[in-house]
C-alpha positions as CSV (number, residue, x, y, z in Angstrom):
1,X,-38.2,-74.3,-113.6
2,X,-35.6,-72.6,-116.0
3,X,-35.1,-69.4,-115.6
4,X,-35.6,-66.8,-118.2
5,X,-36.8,-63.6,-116.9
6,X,-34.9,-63.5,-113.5
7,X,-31.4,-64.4,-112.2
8,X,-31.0,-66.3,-109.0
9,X,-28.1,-66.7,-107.1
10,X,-27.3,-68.4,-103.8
11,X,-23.5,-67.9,-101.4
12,X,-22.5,-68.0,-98.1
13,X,-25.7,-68.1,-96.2
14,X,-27.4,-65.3,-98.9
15,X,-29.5,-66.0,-101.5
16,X,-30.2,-63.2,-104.2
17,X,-33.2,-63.1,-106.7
18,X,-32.8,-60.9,-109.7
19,X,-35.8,-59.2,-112.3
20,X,-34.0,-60.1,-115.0
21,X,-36.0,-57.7,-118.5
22,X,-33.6,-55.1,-118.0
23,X,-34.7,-53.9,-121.8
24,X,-38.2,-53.7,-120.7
25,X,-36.7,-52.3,-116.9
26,X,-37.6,-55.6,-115.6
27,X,-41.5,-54.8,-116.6
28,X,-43.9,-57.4,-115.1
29,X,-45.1,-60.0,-117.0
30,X,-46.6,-63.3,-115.8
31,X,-43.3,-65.5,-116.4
32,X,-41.2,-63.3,-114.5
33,X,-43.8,-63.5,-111.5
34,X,-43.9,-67.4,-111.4
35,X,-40.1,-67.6,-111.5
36,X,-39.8,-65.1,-108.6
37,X,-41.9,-66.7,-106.9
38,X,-40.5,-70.4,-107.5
39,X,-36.4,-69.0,-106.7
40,X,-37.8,-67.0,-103.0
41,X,-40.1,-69.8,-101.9
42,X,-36.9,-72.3,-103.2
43,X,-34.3,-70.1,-101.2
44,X,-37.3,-70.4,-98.3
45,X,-37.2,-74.2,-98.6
46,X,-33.1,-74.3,-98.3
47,X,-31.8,-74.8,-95.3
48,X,-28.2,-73.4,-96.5
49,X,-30.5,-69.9,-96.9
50,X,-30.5,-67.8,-94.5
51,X,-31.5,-64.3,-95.7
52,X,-32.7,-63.4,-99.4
53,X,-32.4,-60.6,-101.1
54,X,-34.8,-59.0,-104.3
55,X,-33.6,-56.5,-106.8
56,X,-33.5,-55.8,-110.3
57,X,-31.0,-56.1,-113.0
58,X,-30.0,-53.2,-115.0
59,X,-30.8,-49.5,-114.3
60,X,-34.8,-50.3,-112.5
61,X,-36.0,-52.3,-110.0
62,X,-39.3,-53.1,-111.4
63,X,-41.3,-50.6,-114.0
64,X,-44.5,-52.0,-112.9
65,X,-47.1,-54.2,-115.2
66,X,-45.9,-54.5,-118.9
67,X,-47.2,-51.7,-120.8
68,X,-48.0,-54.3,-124.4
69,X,-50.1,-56.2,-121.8
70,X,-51.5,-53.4,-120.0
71,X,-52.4,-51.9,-124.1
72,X,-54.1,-55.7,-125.0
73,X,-56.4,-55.5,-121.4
74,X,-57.8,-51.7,-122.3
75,X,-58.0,-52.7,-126.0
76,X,-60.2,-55.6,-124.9
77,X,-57.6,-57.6,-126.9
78,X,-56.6,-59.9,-123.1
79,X,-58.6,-60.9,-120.2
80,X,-57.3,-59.6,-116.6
81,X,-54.6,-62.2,-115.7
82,X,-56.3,-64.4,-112.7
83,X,-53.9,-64.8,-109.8
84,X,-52.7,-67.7,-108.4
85,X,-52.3,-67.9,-104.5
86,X,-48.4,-68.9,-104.0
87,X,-48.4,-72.7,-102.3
88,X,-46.4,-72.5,-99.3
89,X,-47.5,-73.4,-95.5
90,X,-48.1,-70.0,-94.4
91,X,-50.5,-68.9,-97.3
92,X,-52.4,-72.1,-96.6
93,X,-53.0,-71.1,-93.1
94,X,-53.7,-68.1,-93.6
95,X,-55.9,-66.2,-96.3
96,X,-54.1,-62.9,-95.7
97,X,-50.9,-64.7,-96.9
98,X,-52.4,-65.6,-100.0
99,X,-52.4,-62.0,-101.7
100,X,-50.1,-61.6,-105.1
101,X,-47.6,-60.5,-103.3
102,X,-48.9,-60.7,-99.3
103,X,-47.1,-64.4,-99.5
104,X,-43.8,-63.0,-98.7
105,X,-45.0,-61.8,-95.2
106,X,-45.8,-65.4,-94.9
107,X,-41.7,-66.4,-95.4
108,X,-39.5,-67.6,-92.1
109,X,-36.6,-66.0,-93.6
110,X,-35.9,-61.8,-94.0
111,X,-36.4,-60.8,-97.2
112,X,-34.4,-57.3,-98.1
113,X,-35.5,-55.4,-100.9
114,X,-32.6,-54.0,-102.7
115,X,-33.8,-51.1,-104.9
116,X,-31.9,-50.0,-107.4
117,X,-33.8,-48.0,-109.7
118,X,-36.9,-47.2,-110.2
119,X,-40.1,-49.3,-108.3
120,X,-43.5,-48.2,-110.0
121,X,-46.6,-49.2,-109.9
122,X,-46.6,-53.1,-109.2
123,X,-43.0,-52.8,-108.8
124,X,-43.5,-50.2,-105.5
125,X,-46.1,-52.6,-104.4
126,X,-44.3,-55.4,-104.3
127,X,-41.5,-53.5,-102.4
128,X,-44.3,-53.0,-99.6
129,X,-43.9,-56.5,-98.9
130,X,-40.2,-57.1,-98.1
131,X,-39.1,-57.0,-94.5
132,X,-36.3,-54.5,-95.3
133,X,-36.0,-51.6,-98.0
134,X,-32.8,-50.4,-98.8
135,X,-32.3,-47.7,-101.7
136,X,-29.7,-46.5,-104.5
137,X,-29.1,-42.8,-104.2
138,X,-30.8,-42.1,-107.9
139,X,-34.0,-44.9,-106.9
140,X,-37.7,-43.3,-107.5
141,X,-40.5,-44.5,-106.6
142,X,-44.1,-44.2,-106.6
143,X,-47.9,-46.0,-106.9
144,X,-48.3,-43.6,-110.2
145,X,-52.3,-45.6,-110.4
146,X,-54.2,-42.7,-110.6
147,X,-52.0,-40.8,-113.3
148,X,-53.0,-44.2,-115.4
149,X,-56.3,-44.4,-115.4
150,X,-56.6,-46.8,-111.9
151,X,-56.9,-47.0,-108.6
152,X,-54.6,-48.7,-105.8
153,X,-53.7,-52.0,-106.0
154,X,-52.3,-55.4,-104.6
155,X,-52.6,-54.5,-101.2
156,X,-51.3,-51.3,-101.0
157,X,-54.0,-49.7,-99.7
158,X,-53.7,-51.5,-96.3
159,X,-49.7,-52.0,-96.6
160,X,-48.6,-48.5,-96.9
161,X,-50.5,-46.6,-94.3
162,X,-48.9,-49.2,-92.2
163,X,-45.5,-48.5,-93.2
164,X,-45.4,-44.4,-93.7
165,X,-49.0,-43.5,-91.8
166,X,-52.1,-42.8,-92.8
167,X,-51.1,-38.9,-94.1
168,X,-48.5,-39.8,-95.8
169,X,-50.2,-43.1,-97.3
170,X,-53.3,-40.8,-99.0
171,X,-50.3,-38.3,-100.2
172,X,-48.7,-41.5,-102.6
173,X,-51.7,-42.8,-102.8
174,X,-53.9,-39.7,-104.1
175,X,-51.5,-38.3,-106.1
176,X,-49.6,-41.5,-107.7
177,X,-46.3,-38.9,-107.4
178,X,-42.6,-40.6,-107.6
179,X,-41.0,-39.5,-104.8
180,X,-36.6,-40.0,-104.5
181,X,-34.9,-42.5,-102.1
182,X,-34.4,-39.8,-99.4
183,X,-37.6,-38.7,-99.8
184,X,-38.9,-42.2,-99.1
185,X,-36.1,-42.5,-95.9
186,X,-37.4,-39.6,-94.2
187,X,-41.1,-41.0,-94.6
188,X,-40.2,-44.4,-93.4
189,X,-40.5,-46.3,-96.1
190,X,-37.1,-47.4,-96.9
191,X,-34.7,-47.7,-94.2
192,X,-30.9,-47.0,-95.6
193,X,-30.4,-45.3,-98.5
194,X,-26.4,-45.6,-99.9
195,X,-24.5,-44.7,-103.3
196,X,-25.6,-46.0,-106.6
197,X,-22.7,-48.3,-106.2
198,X,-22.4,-49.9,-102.9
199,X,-26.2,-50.7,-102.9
200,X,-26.1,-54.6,-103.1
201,X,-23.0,-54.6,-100.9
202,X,-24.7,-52.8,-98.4
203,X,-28.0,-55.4,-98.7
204,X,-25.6,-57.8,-98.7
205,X,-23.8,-56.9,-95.9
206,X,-27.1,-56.5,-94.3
207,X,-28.3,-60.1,-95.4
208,X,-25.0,-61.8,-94.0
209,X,-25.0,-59.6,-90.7
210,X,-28.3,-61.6,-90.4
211,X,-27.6,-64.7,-91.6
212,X,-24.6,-65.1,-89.2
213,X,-25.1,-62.9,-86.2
214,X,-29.4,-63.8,-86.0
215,X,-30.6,-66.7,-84.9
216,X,-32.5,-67.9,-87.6
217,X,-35.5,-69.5,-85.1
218,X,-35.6,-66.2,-83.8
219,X,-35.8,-64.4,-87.0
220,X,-38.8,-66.6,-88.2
221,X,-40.8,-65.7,-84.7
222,X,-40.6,-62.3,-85.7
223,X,-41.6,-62.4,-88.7
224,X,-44.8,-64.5,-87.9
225,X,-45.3,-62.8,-84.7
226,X,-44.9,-59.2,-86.3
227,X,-46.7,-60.0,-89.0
228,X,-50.1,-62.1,-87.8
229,X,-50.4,-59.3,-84.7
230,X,-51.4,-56.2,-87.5
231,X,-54.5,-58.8,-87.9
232,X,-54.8,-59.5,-83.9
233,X,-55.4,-57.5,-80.1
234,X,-52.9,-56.8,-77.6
235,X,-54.3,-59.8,-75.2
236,X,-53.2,-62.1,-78.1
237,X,-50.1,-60.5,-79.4
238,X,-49.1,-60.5,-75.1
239,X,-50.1,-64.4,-75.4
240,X,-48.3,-65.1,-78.3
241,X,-45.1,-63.6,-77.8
242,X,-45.0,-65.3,-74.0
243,X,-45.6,-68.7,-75.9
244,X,-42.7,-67.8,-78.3
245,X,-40.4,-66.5,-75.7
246,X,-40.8,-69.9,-73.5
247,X,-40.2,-72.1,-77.1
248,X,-36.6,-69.8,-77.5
249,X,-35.8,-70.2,-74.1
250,X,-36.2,-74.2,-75.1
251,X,-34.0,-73.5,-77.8
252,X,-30.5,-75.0,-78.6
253,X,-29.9,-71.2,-80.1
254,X,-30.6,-69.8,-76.9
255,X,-28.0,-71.8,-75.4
256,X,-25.7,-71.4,-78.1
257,X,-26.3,-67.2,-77.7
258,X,-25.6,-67.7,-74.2
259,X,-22.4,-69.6,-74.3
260,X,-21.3,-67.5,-77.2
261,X,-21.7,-64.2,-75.1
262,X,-19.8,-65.5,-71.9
263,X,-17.2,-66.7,-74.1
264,X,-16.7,-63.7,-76.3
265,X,-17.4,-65.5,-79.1
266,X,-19.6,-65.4,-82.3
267,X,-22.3,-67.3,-82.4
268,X,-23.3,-70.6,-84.3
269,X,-27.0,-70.8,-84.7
270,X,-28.1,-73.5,-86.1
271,X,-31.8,-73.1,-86.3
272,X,-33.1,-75.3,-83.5
């Protein structure tokens, strides 16, 4: 696919995808989901990537759903977009990975969620779905539904309580309020909020600390463990990680972490 509506970049380990409508502040349209989509589960499918990294170009991170498509649905003018489940092994195992946006949980690799400006609507939604959340000091954002005429969408209404509690969740949620990037820190729902300008050297920082100090079969356990246990009980989550633990233990990483540590070295992970 050529790109038109994002930017994607791949170095040293780290691959960044870009909104790229920064004169509509990267609104959502249906070309700039599908090439998203096609750059993260292409950086997923590189075995040179190790971490990726989601932002926005410009001055917002995503303004939510285009406003001239949102105007042709409630003029009756365009049908509600159908979705397309993304095609990648972990949404076809599993129907809870097969969500607009849910597919990300489904990844091997951390995704970090760079957000630079404001995240509304779909655009905070879609942050819900990122492993990591790191803000720009000037970021808002904000589910803002109910102040246009909806309710809550894409998931968010079983992501969020999950991520800031239930209290908190119903606050967003009820009152479709932006809220600032400390705001969101001291709720949970980002984790590092830095300077407009040193925020994608501080996700990239974070993606490279991951992609060279983190063994990356490690790293896709987690996420898969983490993940498919918010559906499960403790008896299988106990299971699960034992089964996990005794593969790693199997692992040329593990015995690569091991030398590394007795030899005061860095490690080289290589995946297997």
């Amino acid at each position: 696919m050529d790109f038109k509506d994002i930017v994607y970049e791949q170095t040293a380990g780290v691959a960044v995808v870009a909104y790229n409508r920064p004169e509509r502040m990267n609104a959502w349209n249906a070309r700039m989901g599908d090439e998203a989509r096609t750059a993260i589960l292409d950086a997923e499918n590189d075995p040179k990537v190790r971490a990726i990294i989601l932002t926005g170009s410009g001055r917002a991170f995503c303004a939510g759903a285009d406003m001239q498509a949102l105007n042709s649905i409630a003029a009756g003018n365009e049908e509600i977009p159908e979705h397309r489940p993304a095609s990648s092994r972990a949404s076809a195992a599993n129907p809870n990975y097969q969500g607009r946006f849910s597919w990300m949980l489904g990844l091997k690799k951390p995704v970090i969620c760079a957000i630079n400006g404001p995240a509304v609507g779909m655009g905070f939604a879609i942050t819900l779905y990122c492993d990591f959340r790191v803000a720009a000091q000037s970021a808002r954002m904000g589910l803002i539904f109910p102040r246009r005429g909806l309710a809550i969408e894409f998931g968010s209404s079983w992501m969020l309580p999950r991520i800031v509690g239930l209290t908190n969740a119903m606050d967003l949620a009820m009152t479709g309020r932006l809220i600032d990037a400390n705001e969101a820190q001291r709720l949970g729902l980002v984790s590092r909020v830095v300077p407009d300008g040193e925020l994608m050297t501080a996700a990239r920082a974070l993606a490279e600390d991951l992609a060279t100090q983190c063994t990356p079969l490690g790293l896709s356990h987690i996420k898969r463990l983490v993940y498919g246990h918010l559906f499960t009980d403790l008896a299988t989550a106990l299971r699960e990680d034992d089964e996990a633990t005794a593969e790693m233990l199997r692992s040329e990483d593990f015995r690569e972490g091991i030398r590394a540590f007795q030899e005061k070295r860095a490690a080289k992970f290589t995946g297997r």
